[in-house]
C-alpha positions in Angstrom: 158.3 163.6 126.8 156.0 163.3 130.0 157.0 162.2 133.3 154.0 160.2 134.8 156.1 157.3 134.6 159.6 159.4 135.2 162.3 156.4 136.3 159.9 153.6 136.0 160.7 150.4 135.0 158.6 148.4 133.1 157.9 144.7 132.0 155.1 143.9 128.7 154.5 140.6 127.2 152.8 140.7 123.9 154.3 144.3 123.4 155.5 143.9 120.0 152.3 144.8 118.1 148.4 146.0 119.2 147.5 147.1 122.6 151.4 145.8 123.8 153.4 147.6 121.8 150.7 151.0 122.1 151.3 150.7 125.5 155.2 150.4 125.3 155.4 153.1 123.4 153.2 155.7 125.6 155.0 154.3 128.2 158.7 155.2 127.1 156.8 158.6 126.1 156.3 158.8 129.8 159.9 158.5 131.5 159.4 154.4 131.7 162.3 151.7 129.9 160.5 149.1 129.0 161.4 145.2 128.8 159.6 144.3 125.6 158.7 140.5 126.3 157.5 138.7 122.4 157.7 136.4 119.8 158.0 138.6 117.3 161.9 139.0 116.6 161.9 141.3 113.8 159.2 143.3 115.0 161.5 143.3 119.0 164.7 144.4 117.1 162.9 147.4 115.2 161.7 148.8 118.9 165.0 148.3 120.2 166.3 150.4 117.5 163.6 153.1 117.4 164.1 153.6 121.4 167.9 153.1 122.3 168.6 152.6 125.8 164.7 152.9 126.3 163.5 149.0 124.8 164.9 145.9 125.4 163.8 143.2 123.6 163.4 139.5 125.0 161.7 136.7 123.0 159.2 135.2 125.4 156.8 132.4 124.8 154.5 133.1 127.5 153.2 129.8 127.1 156.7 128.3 128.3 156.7 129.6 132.3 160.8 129.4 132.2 161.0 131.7 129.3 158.7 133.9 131.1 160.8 133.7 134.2 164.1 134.5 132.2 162.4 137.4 130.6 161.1 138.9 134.0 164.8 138.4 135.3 166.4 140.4 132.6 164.4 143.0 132.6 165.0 143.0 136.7 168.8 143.1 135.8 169.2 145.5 132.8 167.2 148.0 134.3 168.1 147.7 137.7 164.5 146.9 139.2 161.3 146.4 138.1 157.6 148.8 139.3 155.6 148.0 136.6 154.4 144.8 135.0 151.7 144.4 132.1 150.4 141.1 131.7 149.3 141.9 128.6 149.9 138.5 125.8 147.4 136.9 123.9 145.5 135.4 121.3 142.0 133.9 120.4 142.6 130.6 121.6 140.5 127.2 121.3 137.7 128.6 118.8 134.0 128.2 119.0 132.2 126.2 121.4 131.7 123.3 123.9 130.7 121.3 120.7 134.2 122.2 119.2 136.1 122.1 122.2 138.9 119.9 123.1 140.7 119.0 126.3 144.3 120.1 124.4 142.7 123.4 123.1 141.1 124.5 126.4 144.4 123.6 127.8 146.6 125.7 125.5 144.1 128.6 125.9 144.8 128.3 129.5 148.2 128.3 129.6 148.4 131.2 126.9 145.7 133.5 128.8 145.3 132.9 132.4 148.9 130.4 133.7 150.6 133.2 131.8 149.4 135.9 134.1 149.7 134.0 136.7 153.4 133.2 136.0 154.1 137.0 135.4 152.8 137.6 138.5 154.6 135.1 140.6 157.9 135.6 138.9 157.8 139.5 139.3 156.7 139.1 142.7 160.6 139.1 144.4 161.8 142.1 142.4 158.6 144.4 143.1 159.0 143.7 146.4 162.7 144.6 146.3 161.5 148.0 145.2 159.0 148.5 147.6 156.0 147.8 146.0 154.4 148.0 142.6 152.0 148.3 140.1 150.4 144.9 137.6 148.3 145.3 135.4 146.5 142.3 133.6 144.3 142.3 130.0 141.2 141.0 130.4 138.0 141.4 128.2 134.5 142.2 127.4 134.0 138.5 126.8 134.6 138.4 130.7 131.5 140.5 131.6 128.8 138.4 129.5 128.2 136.2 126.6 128.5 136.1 123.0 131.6 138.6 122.4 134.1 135.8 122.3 134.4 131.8 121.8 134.0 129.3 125.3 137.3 129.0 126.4 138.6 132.8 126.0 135.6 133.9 127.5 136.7 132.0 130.5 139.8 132.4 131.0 139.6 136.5 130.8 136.5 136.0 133.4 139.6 134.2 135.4 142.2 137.1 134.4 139.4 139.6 136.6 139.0 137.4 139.7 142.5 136.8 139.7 143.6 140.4 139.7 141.2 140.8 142.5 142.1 138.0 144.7 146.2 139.1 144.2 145.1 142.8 144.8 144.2 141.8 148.3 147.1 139.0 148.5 149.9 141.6 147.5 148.6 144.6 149.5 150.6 144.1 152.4 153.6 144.5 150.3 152.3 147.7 148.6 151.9 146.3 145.3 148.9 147.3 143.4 146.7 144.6 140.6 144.4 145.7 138.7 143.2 145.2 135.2 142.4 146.8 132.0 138.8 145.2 129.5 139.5 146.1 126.2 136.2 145.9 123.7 136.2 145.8 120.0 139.8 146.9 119.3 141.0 146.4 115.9 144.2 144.6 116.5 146.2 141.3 114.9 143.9 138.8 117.7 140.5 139.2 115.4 142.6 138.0 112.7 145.2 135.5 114.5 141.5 134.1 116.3 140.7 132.8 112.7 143.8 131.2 111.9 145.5 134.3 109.5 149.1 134.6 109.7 150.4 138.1 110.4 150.2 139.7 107.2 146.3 138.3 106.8 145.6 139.5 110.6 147.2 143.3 109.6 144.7 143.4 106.8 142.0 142.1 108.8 142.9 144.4 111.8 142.8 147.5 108.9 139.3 146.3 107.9 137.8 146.4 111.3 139.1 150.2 111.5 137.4 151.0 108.2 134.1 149.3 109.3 134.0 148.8 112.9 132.5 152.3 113.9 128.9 150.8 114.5 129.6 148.5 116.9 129.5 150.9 119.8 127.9 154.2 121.3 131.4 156.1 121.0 130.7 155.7 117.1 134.6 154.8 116.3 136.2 151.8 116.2 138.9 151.0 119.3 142.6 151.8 119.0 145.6 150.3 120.7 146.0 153.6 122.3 142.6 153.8 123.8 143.5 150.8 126.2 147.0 152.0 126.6 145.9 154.9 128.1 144.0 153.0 131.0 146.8 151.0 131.4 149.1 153.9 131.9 146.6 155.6 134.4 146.5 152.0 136.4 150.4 152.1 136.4 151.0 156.1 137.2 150.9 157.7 140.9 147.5 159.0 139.7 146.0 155.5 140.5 147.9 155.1 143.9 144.4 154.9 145.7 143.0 152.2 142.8 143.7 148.3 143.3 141.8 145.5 143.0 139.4 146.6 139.9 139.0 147.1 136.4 138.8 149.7 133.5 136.1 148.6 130.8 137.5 149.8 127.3 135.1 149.6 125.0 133.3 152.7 123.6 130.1 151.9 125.8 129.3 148.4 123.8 128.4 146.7 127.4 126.0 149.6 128.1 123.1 147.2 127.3 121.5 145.9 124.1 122.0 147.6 120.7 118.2 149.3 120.9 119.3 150.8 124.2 121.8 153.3 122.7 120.8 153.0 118.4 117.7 154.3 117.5 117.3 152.4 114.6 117.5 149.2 116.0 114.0 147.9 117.5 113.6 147.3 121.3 113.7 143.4 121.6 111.4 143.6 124.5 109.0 145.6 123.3 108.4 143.9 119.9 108.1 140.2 122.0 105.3 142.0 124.3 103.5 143.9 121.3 104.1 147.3 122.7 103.9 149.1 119.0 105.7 153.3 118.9 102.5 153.8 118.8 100.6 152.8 122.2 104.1 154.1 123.4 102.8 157.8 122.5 99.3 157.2 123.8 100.9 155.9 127.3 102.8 158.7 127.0 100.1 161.4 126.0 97.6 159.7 128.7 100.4 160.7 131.4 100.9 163.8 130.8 96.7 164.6 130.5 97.0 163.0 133.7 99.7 165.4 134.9 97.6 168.8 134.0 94.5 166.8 135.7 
């Protein structure tokens, strides 16, 4: 067992599968007890029994601000405190795009993405403070930093999830609390599948696929693991990050380097082919240079 997080005490929503329950366990791995915060009952119970006296299990709707408020509160009383939350729940949301979109859907992805952080934020807010300070960490995403990674209204709200841990990083520093957030890329987790309406058991499958096939997608040439992010989220949490607030970690295996061509050489340049510009008055540019050079 490690001790970066020796007598911590921790709240997670979502931690009950993917990146949540990754970081749960690292976590208890570390020292932490952890308040596992779900909807997942069966999947709460098996934690609690694989780490007695380490997991507590609380079914939390993070949709529901009370049940996210009870949660916070028992994790505060069965562990005595609370350092660390993880703001972590979430799913795909209102799918595609302003064509599709409703007022209900952009409202439930609301709630489920950004008033939930918000809440876990707020309700923590008297027991960090009781402890002297803190760490949060929220999940954002890739589909934060640009287009096309992610439907309208998740986009959105995770661009939200960023400024808000920035603007609460500076609101909460006076109380030594720290906010920062972690921006997972293409991890192969239950949301690709739960994003297109598959029930758990279609969503596993799904989440196995992407691990099989998902390598290509980015520089780093594998496909993203629970763990990956779980291991930002643990630095953002540890004394190790003491000097860190008010930022992010991008998780992603390089994918927002740039464009595809920028980083796979056997994808054409995009630029290059609208302007012309052929491999081959590339070499002569270059080979007229370097004449040049020698004079």
């Amino acid at each position: 067992m490690g001790t970066r997080l020796e007598r911590k005490l921790a709240f997670i929503t979502g931690a009950c599968s993917g990146i949540g329950q990754a970081t749960a366990e690292l976590f208890i791995a570390e020292g932490a007890r952890v308040l596992a915060a779900d909807i997942q009952d069966e999947a709460g119970a098996a934690l609690e029994a694989r780490f007695p006296g380490r997991l507590k299990y609380a079914r939390c709707d993070v949709t529901q601000p009370a049940q996210i408020q009870a949660a916070i509160d028992r994790a505060a009383a069965e562990f005595g405190g609370l350092d660390i939350v993880f703001n972590n729940a979430g799913a795909g949301g209102q799918r595609g795009g302003m064509e599709e979109m409703t007022v209900e859907g952009w409202d439930q992805t609301m709630n489920l993405l950004l008033r939930s952080v918000m809440c876990g934020t707020m309700y923590a807010l008297p027991h960090l403070k009781a402890r002297g300070g803190g760490a949060i960490v929220n999940t954002a995403s890739i589909s934060a930093l640009a287009a096309g990674y992610a439907p309208v209204a998740y986009s959105t709200a995770k661009a939200a999830v960023l400024h808000f841990s920035k603007v609460t990083a500076a609101d909460l520093a006076r109380h030594r609390i720290r906010v920062n957030a972690v921006v997972p890329g293409f991890i192969a987790t239950q949301i690709f599948g739960t994003g297109f309406g598959l029930d758990r058991a279609g969503a596993e499958a799904m989440a196995a696929t992407l691990s099989e096939r998902g390598a290509k997608l980015q520089p780093a040439a594998r496909v993203g693991r629970a763990g990956d992010v779980a291991e930002a989220v643990l630095y953002l949490c540890s004394d190790a990050a003491s000097f860190v607030t008010g930022t992010h970690i991008v998780v992603d295996g390089g994918m927002t380097i740039g464009p595809r061509s920028s980083w796979d050489p056997e994808v054409p340049n995009a630029v290059r082919e609208a302007l012309g510009i052929t491999p081959e008055m590339l070499q002569a540019l270059a080979d007229a240079a370097k004449a040049k050079a020698r004079g």
